[in-house]
C-alpha positions as CSV (number, residue, x, y, z in Angstrom):
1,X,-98.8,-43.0,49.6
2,X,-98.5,-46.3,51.2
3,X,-97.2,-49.4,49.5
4,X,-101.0,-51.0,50.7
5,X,-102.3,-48.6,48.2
6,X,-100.5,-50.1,45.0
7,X,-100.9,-53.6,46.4
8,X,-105.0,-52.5,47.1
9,X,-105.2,-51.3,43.0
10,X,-103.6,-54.6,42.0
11,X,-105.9,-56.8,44.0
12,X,-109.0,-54.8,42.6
13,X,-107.6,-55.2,39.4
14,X,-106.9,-59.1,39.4
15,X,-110.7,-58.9,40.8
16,X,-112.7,-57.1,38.6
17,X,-110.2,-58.6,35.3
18,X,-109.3,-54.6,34.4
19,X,-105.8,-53.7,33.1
20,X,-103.4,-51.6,34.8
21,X,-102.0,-48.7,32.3
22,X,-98.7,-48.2,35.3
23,X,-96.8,-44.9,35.4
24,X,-94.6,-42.8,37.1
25,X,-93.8,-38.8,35.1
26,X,-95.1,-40.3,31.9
27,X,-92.1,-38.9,30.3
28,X,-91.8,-42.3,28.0
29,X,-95.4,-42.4,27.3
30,X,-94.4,-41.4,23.5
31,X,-92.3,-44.9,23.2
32,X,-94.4,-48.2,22.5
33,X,-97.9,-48.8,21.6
34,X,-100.8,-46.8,23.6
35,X,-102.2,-49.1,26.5
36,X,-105.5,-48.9,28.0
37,X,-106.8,-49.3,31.5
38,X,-106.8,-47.5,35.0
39,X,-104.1,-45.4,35.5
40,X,-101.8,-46.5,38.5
41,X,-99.3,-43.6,39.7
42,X,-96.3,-44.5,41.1
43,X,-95.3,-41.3,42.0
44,X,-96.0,-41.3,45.8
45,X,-94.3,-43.9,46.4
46,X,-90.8,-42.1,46.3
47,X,-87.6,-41.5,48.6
48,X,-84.2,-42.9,49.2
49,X,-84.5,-46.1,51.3
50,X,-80.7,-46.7,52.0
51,X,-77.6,-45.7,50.6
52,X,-74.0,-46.1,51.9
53,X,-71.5,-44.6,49.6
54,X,-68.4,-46.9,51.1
55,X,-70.6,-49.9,49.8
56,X,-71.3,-48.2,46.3
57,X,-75.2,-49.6,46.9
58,X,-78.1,-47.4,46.4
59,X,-82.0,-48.9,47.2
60,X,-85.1,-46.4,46.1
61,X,-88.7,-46.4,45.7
62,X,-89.8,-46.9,42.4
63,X,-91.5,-43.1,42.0
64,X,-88.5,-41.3,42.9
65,X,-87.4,-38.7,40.6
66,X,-84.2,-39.7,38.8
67,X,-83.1,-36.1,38.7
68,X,-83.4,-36.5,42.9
69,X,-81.3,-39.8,42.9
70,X,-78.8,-38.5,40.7
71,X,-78.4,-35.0,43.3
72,X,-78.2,-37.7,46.2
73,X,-75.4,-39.7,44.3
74,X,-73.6,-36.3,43.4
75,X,-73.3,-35.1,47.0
76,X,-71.0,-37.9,47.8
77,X,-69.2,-37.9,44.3
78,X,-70.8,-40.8,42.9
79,X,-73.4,-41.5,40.0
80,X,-74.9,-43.6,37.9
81,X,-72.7,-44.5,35.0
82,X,-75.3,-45.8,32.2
83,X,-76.5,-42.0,32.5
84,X,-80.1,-42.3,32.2
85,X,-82.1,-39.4,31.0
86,X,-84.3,-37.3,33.4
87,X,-86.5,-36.0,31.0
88,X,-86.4,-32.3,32.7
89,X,-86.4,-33.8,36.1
90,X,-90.3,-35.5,35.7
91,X,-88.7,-39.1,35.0
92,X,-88.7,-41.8,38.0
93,X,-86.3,-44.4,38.7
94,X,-89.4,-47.5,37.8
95,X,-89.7,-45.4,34.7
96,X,-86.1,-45.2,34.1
97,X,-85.9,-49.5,34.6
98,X,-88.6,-49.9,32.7
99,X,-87.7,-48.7,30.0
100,X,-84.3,-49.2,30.0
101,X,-83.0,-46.1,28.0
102,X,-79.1,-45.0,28.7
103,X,-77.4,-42.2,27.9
104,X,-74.2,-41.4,26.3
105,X,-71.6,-43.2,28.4
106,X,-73.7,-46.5,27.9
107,X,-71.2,-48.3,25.5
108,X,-68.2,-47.8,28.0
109,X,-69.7,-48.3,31.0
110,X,-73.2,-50.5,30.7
111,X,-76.7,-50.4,30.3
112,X,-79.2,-49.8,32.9
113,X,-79.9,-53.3,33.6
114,X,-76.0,-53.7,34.5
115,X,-76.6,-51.8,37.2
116,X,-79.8,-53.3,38.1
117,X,-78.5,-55.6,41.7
118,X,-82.1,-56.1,43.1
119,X,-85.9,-54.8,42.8
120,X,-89.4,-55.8,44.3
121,X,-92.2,-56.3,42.2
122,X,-95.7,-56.4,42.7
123,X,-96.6,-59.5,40.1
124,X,-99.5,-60.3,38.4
125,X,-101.2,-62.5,41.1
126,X,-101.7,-59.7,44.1
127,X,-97.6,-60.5,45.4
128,X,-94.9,-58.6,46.5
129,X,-91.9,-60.6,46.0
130,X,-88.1,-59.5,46.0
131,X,-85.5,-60.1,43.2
132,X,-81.9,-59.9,43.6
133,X,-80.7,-58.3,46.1
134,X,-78.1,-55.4,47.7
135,X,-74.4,-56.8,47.0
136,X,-72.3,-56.7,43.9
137,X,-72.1,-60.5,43.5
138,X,-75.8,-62.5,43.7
139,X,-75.9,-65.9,43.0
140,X,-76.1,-67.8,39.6
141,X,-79.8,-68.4,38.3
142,X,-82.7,-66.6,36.7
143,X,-82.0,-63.1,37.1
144,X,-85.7,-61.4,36.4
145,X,-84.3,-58.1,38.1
146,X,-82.4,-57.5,34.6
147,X,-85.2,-58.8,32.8
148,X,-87.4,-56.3,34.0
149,X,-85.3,-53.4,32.3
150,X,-87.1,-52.4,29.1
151,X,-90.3,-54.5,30.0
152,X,-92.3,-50.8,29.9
153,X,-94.4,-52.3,33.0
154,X,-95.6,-55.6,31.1
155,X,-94.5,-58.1,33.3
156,X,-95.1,-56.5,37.0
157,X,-95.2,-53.3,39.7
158,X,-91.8,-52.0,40.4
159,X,-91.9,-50.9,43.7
160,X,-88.3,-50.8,44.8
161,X,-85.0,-50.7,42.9
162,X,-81.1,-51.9,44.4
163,X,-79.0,-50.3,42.1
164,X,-75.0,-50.7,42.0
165,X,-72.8,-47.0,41.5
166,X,-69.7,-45.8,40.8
167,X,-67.2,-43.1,41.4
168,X,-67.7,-39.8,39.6
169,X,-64.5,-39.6,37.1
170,X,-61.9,-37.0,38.4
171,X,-61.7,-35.4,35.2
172,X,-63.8,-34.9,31.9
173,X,-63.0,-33.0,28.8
174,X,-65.6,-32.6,26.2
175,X,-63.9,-32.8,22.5
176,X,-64.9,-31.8,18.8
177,X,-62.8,-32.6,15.8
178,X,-63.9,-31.7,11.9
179,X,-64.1,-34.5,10.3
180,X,-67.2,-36.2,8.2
181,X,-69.3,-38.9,9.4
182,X,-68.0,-41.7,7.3
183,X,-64.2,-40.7,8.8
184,X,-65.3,-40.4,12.4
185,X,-66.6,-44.0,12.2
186,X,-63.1,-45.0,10.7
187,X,-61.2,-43.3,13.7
188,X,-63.4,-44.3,16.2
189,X,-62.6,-47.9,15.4
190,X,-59.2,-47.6,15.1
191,X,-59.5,-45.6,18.7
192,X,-61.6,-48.8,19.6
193,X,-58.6,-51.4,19.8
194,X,-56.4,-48.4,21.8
195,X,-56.3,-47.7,25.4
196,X,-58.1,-44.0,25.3
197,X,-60.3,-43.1,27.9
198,X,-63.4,-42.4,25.8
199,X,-66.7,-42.1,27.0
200,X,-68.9,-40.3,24.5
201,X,-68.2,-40.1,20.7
202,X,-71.1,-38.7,18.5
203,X,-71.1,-37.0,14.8
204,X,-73.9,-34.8,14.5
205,X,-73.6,-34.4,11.1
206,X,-70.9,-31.7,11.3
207,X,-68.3,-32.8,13.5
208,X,-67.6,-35.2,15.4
209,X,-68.2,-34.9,19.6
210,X,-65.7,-36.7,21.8
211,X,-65.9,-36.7,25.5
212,X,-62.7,-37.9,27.8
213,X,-63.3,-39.0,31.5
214,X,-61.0,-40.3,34.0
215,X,-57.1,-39.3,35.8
216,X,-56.2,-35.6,34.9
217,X,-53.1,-37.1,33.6
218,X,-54.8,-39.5,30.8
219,X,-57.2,-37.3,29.9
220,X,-54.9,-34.8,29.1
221,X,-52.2,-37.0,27.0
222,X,-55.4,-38.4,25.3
223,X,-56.6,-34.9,24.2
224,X,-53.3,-34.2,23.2
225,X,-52.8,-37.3,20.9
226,X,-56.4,-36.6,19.9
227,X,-55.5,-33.4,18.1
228,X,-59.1,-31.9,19.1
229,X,-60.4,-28.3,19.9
230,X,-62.5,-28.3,23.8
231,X,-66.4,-27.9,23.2
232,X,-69.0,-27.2,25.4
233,X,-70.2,-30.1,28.3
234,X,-73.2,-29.0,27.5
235,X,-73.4,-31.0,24.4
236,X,-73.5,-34.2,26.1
237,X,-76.7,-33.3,28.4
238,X,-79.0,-32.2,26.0
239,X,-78.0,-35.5,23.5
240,X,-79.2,-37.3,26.2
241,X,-82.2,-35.2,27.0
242,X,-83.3,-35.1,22.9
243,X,-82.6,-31.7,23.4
244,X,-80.3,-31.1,19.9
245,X,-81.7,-29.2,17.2
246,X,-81.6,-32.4,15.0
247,X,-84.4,-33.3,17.5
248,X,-86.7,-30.6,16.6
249,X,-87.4,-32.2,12.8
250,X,-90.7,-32.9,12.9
251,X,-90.0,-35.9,10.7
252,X,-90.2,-39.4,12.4
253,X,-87.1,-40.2,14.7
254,X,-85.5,-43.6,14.0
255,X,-83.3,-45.5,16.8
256,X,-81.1,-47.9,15.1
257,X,-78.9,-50.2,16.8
258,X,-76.4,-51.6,15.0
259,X,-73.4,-53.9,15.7
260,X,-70.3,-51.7,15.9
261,X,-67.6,-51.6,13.0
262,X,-71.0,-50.8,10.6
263,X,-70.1,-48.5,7.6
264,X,-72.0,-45.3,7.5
265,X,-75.6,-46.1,5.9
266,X,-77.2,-44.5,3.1
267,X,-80.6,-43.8,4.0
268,X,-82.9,-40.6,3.3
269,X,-82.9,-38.2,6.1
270,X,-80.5,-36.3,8.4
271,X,-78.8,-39.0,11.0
272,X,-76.9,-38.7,14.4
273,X,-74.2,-41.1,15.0
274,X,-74.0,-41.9,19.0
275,X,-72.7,-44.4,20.8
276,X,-69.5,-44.7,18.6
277,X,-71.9,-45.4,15.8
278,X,-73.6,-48.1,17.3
279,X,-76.9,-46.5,17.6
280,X,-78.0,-43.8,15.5
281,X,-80.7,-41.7,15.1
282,X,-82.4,-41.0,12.2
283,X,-85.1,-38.9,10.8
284,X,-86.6,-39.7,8.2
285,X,-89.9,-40.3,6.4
286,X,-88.7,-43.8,5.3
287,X,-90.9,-46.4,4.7
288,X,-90.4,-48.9,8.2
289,X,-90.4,-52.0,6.3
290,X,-87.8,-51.1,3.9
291,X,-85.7,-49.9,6.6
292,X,-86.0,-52.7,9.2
293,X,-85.3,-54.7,6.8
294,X,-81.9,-53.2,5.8
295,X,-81.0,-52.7,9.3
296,X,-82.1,-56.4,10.3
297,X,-79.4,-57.7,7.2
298,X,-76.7,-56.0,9.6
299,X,-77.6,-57.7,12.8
300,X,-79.3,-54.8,14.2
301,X,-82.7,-53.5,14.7
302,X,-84.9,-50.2,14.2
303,X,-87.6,-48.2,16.7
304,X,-89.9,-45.6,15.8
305,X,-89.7,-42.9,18.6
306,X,-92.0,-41.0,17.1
307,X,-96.0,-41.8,18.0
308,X,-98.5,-42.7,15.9
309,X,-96.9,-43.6,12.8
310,X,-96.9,-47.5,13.3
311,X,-98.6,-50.1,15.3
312,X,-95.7,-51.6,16.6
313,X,-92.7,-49.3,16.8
314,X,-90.6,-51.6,18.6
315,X,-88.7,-54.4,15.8
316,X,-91.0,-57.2,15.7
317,X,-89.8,-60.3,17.4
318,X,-88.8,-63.7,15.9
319,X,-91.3,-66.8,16.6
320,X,-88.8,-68.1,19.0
321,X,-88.0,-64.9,21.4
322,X,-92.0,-64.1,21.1
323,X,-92.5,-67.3,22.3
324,X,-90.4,-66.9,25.3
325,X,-92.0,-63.5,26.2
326,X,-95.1,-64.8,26.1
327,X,-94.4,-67.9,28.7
328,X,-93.0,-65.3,30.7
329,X,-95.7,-62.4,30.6
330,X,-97.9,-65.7,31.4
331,X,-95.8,-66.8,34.3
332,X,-95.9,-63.4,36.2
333,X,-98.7,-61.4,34.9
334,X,-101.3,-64.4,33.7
335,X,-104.3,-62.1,34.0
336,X,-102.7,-60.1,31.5
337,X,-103.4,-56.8,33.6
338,X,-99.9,-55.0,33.7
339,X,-99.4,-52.7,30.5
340,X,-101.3,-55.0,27.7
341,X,-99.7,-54.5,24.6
342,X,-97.4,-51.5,25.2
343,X,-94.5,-54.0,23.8
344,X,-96.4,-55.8,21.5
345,X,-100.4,-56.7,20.1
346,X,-98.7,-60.3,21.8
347,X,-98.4,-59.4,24.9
């Protein structure tokens, strides 16, 4: 594929006033609200268009594989810290923007759009413009290449993606202590204010998971102070693939993200503390209403995972941020074309 062929489905598009429904794997098809229109794959427009490892700096087309990325970056001991799933190596790198989701490591070392430096977009008027750009430091102003992470495809075409990496640590150890959930969140904020190189902590219900990265040397006086048993690496891959039995329920899954330093929450269901307890997952057949409402009292919000049980599965917005996403799907997309409602009935 050439980049003339997504630029040629826009333009007949913005013509004959149909909506877009963009893709790459489909692998987060199940998040948001179902969005009509003519399918445009971005999948054939993939490969690596420069990296240099000495400048930590990696540019790719928007329907390269992340798992292919991520092999590129490991060659040359580097990755991507906010560890973004790959979905069993279908999910692309626009996908993987778009939607924003992280993985384990995401509280100690960013989200996706931290590591967002650049992108070009195909907007909602036929142009391909370019955001950002390939250095670590860009100038003060309107950053839309961050705003674009977690816009599901609502506000243009992805086509290309500058994205900043890091080092691979020199030393992990994967961590499991048996303690309860309501005493792993205790400890974990007491570890909090403490120099420990933590960068996974997650209570599955039975113990807690605790995963060390950085110099041999710290990781190893940390485990020692830690007073843990070693546990399987494996653990942290399939948390961020969904791939944990507590997964499988075929009740609704819950993401609830909640300011740190929140007591354990009693709710009906099984729950999965990760992040250090600031998200958790939760399934349950809890009624939405009740339960966005106790999580919005904490200063956090709720997301249905699951499809088909509500309308809107993402937290609704207040007047005043729904407000400012509509001037802005206005501003870039004003034929409304690019993923119509995915986000919201709004937008």
């Amino acid at each position: 594929m050439s980049l003339d062929t997504l630029l040629d489905g826009v333009h007949q598009a913005i013509a004959s006033k149909t909506p877009l429904r963009l893709h790459g794997g489909d692998t987060k098809a199940f998040l948001g609200r179902p969005t009509a229109g003519t399918p445009l794959d971005t999948r054939a427009w993939r490969g690596i268009v420069s990296y240099d490892p000495t400048e930590l700096v990696v540019t790719v087309r928007a329907g390269t594989p992340v798992s292919e990325l991520l092999a590129t970056l490991d060659e040359a001991g580097q990755a991507l810290p906010c560890e973004p799933p790959d979905f069993n190596g279908r999910a692309t790198v626009g996908g993987m923007v778009a939607a924003g989701l992280a993985g384990p490591r995401r509280p100690w070392s960013g989200a996706v759009r931290d590591f967002v430096l650049g992108t070009r977009v195909i907007t909602g008027l036929g142009q391909h413009l370019r955001f950002g750009g390939e250095v670590m430091k860009n100038v003060a102003g309107y950053d839309l290449s961050r705003l674009l992470a977690g816009s599901f495809g609502s506000l243009g075409l992805i086509t290309d993606v500058s994205l900043k990496v890091l080092p691979k640590p020199r030393c992990s150890a994967s961590l499991v202590l048996d303690i309860g959930p309501a005493d792993a969140l205790q400890r974990l904020t007491e570890w909090g204010q403490q120099a420990l190189p933590i960068s996974g902590a997650c209570h599955d219900g039975q113990v807690l998971h605790l995963r060390l990265e950085g110099g041999e040397a710290n990781v190893a006086a940390a485990s020692d102070r830690l007073g843990c048993r070693s546990a399987d690496a494996g653990f942290w891959r399939d948390l961020r693939e969904h791939r944990l039995p507590f997964f499988a329920d075929p009740r609704p899954l819950w993401r609830l993200s909640l300011p740190f330093n929140v007591d354990l929450l009693d709710l009906p269901g099984e729950q999965l503390l990760d992040w250090g307890g600031a998200q958790r997952w939760l399934k349950s057949d809890v009624e939405a209403d009740h339960l966005r409402a106790r999580v919005s009292a904490l200063g956090g919000h709720a997301t249905c995972f699951t499809p088909g049980v509500l309308d809107c599965p993402f937290q609704p917005l207040a007047p005043a941020l729904l407000r400012y996403q509509r001037q802005l799907k206005a501003r870039l997309d004003p034929h409304g074309l690019f993923n119509p409602g995915r986000l919201y009935p709004e937008l």
